[in-house]
Steps between C-alpha positions, in 0.01 A plus 500: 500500500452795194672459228419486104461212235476503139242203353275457194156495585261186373178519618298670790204425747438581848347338822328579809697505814328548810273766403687682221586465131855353408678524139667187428807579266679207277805537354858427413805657620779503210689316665218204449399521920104498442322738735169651656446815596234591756341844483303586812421841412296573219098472498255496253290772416275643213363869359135657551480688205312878574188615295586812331350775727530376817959566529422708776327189703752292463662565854124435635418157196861373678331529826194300390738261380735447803140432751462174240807379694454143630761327765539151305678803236465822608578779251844660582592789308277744320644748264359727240746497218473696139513209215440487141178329356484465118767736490304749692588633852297366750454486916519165674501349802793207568339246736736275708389206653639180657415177350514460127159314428283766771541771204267385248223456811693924582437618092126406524432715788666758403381557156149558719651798634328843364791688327672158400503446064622109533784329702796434242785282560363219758490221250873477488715204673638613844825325368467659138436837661813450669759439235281744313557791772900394550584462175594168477497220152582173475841425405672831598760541777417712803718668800287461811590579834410176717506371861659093483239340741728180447320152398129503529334157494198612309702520162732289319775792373805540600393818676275727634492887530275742649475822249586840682529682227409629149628267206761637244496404122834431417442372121292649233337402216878508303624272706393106596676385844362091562617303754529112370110389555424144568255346290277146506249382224237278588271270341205221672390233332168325616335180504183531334303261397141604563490782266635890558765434787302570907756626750240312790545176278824483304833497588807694379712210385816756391610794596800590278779807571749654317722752683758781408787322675430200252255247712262361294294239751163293527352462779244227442205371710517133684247342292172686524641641790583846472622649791863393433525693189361807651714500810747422264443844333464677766845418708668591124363834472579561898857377391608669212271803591422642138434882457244421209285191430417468122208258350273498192173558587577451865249770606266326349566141563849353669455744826108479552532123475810480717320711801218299472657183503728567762165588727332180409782318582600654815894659372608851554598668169726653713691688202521884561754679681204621811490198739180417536392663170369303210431587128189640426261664222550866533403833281447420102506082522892490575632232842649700730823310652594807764911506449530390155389645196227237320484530129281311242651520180156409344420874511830653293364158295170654433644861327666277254243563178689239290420200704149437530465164671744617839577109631826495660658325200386701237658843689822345563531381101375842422765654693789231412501394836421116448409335154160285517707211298822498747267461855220267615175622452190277724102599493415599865202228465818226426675617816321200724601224267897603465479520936335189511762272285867487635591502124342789400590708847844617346362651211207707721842584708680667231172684363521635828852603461390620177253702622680717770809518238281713257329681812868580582602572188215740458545665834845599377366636153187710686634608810752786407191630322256467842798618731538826239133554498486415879760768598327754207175496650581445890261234481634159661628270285253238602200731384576629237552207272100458577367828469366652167693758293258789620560383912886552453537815345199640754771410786738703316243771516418488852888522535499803274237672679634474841838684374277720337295615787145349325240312663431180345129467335298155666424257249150527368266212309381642214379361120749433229451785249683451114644799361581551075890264465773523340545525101544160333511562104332227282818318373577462130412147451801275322877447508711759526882505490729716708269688776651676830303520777531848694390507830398844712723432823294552801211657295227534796772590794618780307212611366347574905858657546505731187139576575509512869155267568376381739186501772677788677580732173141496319321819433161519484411844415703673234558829685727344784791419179628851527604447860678203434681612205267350278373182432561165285180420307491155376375426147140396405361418874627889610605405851712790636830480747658754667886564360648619808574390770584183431222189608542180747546255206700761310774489749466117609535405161816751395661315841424167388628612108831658653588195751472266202740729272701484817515155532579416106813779532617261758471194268719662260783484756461115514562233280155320357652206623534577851222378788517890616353588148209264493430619832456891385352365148212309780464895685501711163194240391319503813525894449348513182222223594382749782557810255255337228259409744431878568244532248320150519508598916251767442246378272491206749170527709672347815772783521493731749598738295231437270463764188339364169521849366846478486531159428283663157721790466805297496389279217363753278861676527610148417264472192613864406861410489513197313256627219782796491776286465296268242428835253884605534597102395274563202619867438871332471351189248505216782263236429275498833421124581368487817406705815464357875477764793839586493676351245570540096540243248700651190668415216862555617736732258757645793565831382075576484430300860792715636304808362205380695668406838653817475139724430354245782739675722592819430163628342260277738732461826492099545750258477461219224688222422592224247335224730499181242594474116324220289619330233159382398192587664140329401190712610131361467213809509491433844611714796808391721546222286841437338768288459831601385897334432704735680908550400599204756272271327280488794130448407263798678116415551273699597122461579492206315364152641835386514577734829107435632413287773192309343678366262665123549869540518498257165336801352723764599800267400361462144450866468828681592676215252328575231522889542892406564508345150285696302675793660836393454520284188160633307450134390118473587523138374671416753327632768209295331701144490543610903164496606421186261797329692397601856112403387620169424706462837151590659301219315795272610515567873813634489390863631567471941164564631700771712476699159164506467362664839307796457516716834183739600437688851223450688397843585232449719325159730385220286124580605518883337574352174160484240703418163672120528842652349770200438654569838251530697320215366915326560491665874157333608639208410831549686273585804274159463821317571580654784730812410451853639448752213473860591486834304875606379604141490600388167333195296671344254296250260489278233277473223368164473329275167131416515143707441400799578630804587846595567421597869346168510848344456703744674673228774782624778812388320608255729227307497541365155729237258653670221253294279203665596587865361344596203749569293265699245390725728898593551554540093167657459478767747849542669769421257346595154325841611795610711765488166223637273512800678862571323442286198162586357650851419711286190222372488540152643168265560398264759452229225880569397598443813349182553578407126772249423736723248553887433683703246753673592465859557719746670393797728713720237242341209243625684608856599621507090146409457323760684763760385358362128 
């Protein structure tokens, strides 16, 4: 029977039926019913793009195409349409077909054809195309007129609908409509006692949830028996029937394991809402679990710059989620021996229980970020948590081009090619008291907007300016762009500007307090993510709209503007600092930075703002290297070891304190009695070995390497004893005493006593060069650091001093 239902869409896919293409709709009525809707109707179909020249062929080129027609698909529909290409009008033949995977076999044929310039548009998803060509994100609410075909045994929703007709938005991007989602963290823990953990050999001895309506379970194997525990997990997920599945690294680990396992040991992971379905490694590395959304946290993990070794533990302190002190922390090699004793058990239990509390915890602190940039981009939610920066905002692209009639360019291999940066002033090395930081808001964005650029608005030959009212001519490279009418990227990127300015009026209706405001704070960030990808998009060689020229243009605007803006501070008698790309460090006196903001502006058309103000700020000669005390008393470092990841975390601990006393207090002699008191803890043993891991990547196979670096000489060794090592994994080693050279004694950290380190190595080349990097400007030396006394100067005697 017709009638209409409203529901929030969460992912889409489709299926073969007989001999014809089905999209699979999930969703969410919101009144909590969870749906799919079957469209019968649509089929896929790509572009043959026609040479210049030969427009009036194209009736006869759309013959040649239609006798490629095969029966397993035969082509349906041929139409010659008028498109845009690079902003330029172009003829093109739309090619329907039947079954989703015969076009790619279609689009080689065809670009054969005499007359034919390429075939555009067959690499996208039949299901992508779909939401693409309706309209439909993620996370919105839609009106579509349905047929109830009742219960249908092949899903496990409360309904199913056949779609009749065209889908209605009913929310925009002012307004956030969410049903109540159910949600499930997971966690395995394996028994591994034969090195890196073998889904053919070791079992998953826990597999721990923690749900939305307040389960938290184990489900534990019977012995070495693991089939219980899986089963286990399985019948859960069938009963509470989560809309998302969160896990840490689950992509990577937890799922691939689990589908594995369950093979070897004959038990249906039997989790996703498509009896019969199971999970499985789709597009870009993610599990696909067809009905619910899969998300690995890992990958929101990995965009967080601050934390550089990403273990689950370390995130969730980060992110004041779980404290490393208040839960039970066990090395994955210890795992057999807490199984294997009775005792011991209950404390592997609640590190379990740990474990999918902080992946919980997490989930709730990164998913109204991923659901914002999910429903911003139209990408599914459990894709785009995986995908790259320069992937997402491309699928915001294709979406712009289909509204605005342009064909969307194939992705071509080509050779990275560098282009002349961004300014970055030589700082003036030393202490300096009172600094504001001004930052250029959306520099790049709004320099393509004011400027128009773009691959569709360059001019090659000066003449053709006149015709478009003239032309932009960027400084020093001389790379010309059309003024009128406006380009691709031009209008994309005013959109994507005026949806976020949308989206923060709407904030200032709510209180900051208030869920609904987090939620639009989540959307106004994913907007300007996208928005300052723009310029980093085209200088990327895997973009398919590639353009280094104006990927050059843009930053020598960019250089041209914040050299401007340095000669006004000067003009007004600001002390110029520092310089980085698009941000000034200056002495702050109000009334003059106010004079400056306001010349920025009015004079220069951008926006600037007070971003930070410093109390203190220490700069060595170095580039992008500062640390500074801002007016909250938080400590700032940047560039230094302390926020590098090749450092030992002892290192980095030893650093930011002493830039958070000599910054705050000035007393350099007692920064000095700090390091002389952790060096002495060190000699003592009373340093956790935990503290002295340094972390490296492996960046390519064991075999490729010629050098013996530390961790590769640490990863050979891990590999002897019967661990997999593989490029992107991360090794973390220890630093061991006896001859030769440091690789030599570079040992996997679990495989030694905390009396084996060589503790002189620690003092000598983490701990003593990290801090001299601040103190040797007031002109501290190694041997007073390892002295036994020091006299007692101040920062302020110093600063006197070179004042004197």
């Amino acid at each position: 029977m017709a009638e209409e239902i409203e529901f929030v869409l969460l992912d889409s896919s489709y299926e073969i039926v007989g001999k014809e293409p089905v999209i699979v709709l999930w969703g969410v009525t919101l009144s909590g019913e969870r749906v799919v809707l079957l469209d019968r109707r649509f089929r896929p179909y790509f572009y043959a793009l026609i040479k210049r020249g030969f427009e009036e062929n194209a009736t006869a080129i759309a013959a040649a195409i239609r006798r490629l027609s095969k029966g397993s698909s035969p082509i349906i529909a041929l139409e010659v349409v008028d498109k845009k290409y690079f902003g330029r009008p172009r003829k093109a033949v739309r090619v329907t077909t039947v079954i989703p995977e015969s076009v790619r076999e279609y689009r080689e044929a065809v670009k054969k054809i005499d007359g034919v310039e390429d075939a555009l548009e067959a690499d996208i998803r039949f299901a992508m195309r779909y939401i693409i060509d309706k309209r439909l994100y993620p996370f919105m609410v839609y009106r579509v007129p349905v047929e109830d075909v009742g219960k249908n045994p092949g899903y496990r929703v409360d309904k199913v609908f056949y779609v009749t007709g065209e889908p209605q938005r009913i929310t925009d991007i002012t307004r956030i409509d969410m049903p109540d989602l159910r949600l499930t963290a997971f966690d395995i823990e394996v028994y591994n006692k034969s090195g890196s953990p073998n889904p053919n050999r070791d079992p998953v001895i826990i597999i721990a949830v923690k749900s939305s309506n307040g389960d938290e379970k184990l489900f534990e194997a019977d012995g070495y028996d693991d089939r219980k525990a899986i089963r286990g997990f399985v019948d859960y997920i069938k009963s509470f029937d989560p809309d998302i599945i969160v896990g840490y690294n689950s992509n990577g680990f937890d799922w691939p394991y689990l589908m594995q396992r369950a093979r070897k040991v004959g038990v249906r992971l039997d989790v996703t809402r498509r009896v019969g379905a199971e999970p499985t490694t789709s597009v870009y590395g993610h599990v696909s679990v067809p009905g619910r959304l899969n998300v690995d946290l890992y990958h929101y993990a990995e965009e967080i710059h601050e934390v550089k070794v990403k273990t689950l533990e370390e995130v969730a302190e980060y992110l004041g989620v779980m404290k490393k002190s208040e839960r039970v922390l066990i090395h994955w090699w210890e795992i057999p021996r807490y199984w294997e004793d009775p005792e011991k058990r209950p404390i592997l239990e609640q590190y379990a229980r740990d474990d999918v509390r902080a992946t919980y915890g997490l989930a709730e602190k990164m998913l109204p970020f991923a659901i914002q940039l999910s429903t911003v981009t139209g990408i599914p939610l459990d894709q785009v948590g995986v995908m790259g920066v320069g992937f997402r905002l491309e699928w915001y692209l294709i979406r712009a081009a289909y509204e605005m009639n342009e064909l969307v360019p194939n992705r071509v291999e080509r050779h990275e090619e560098s282009y002349r940066g961004a300014v970055v002033l030589k700082p003036l090395k030393g202490v300096h008291e009172n600094v504001v930081v001004l930052d250029f808001s959306s520099m790049y964005p709004n320099i393509m907007i004011k400027y128009n650029v773009g691959p569709d608005t360059i001019v090659d030959d000066p003449a053709e300016c006149e015709k478009y009212g003239g032309c932009y001519v960027a400084p020093e490279v001389g790379h010309r762009f059309r003024k009128q009418p406006p380009g691709f990227f031009k209008t994309v990127l005013e959109n994507l500007l005026r949806l976020r300015k949308q989206v923060r009026e709407k904030m200032k209706e709510l209180p900051p307090e208030s869920p609904e405001y987090r939620l639009y704070d989540e959307r106004q960030r994913a907007l300007k993510v996208l928005a300052n990808a723009s310029y980093g998009y085209m200088g990327w060689s895997g973009a398919r709209w590639y353009c280094k020229r104006c990927a050059e243009a843009v930053t020598a605007w960019g250089r041209s503007l914040i050299l401007s803006a340095i000669e006004y501070a000067r003009k007004l008698g600001l002390k110029v600092i520092y310089g980085d790309t698009d941000s000034l460090f200056v002495t702050y006196d109000p009334e003059k930075v106010k004079k400056l903001i306001d010349y920025v502006v009015n004079v220069l058309g951008f926006e600037i703002k007070i971003d930070k103000i410093y109390r203190r700020v220490f700069f060595t000669e170095a580039k992008k290297r500062y640390v500074g005390l801002l007016e909250d008393g938080r400590i700032d470092i940047v560039g230094f070891e302390a926020v590098r990841g090749d450092w030992c975390e002892l290192a980095k601990e030893v650093q930011s304190t002493v830039a958070e006393i000599v910054l705050k207090t000035g007393k350099i002699d007692e920064a000095i009695r700090y390091i002389r008191d952790v060096i002495k803890k060190l000699r003592e043993g009373e340093i956790p070995v935990e503290k002295l891991i340094i972390w490296k990547t492996l960046s390519k196979r064991l075999e490729e390497y010629e050098h013996e670096a530390p961790h590769v000489v640490a990863a050979r060794r891990m590999k002897e004893a019967g661990y997999d090592v593989s490029p992107g994994d991360k090794i973390g080693y220890v630093i061991v005493r006896g001859a030769g050279r440091i690789s030599s004694r570079a040992y996997p950290y679990f495989m030694v006593k905390p009396s084996d380190i060589d503790v002189d190595y620690y003092i000598d080349h983490q701990i003593v060069p990290a801090v001299l990097r601040i103190l040797s400007y007031f002109g501290v030396t190694e041997k007073q650091l390892k002295a036994a006394s020091t006299g007692h100067r101040t920062l302020f005697d110093f600063m006197r001093g070179k004042r004197g």
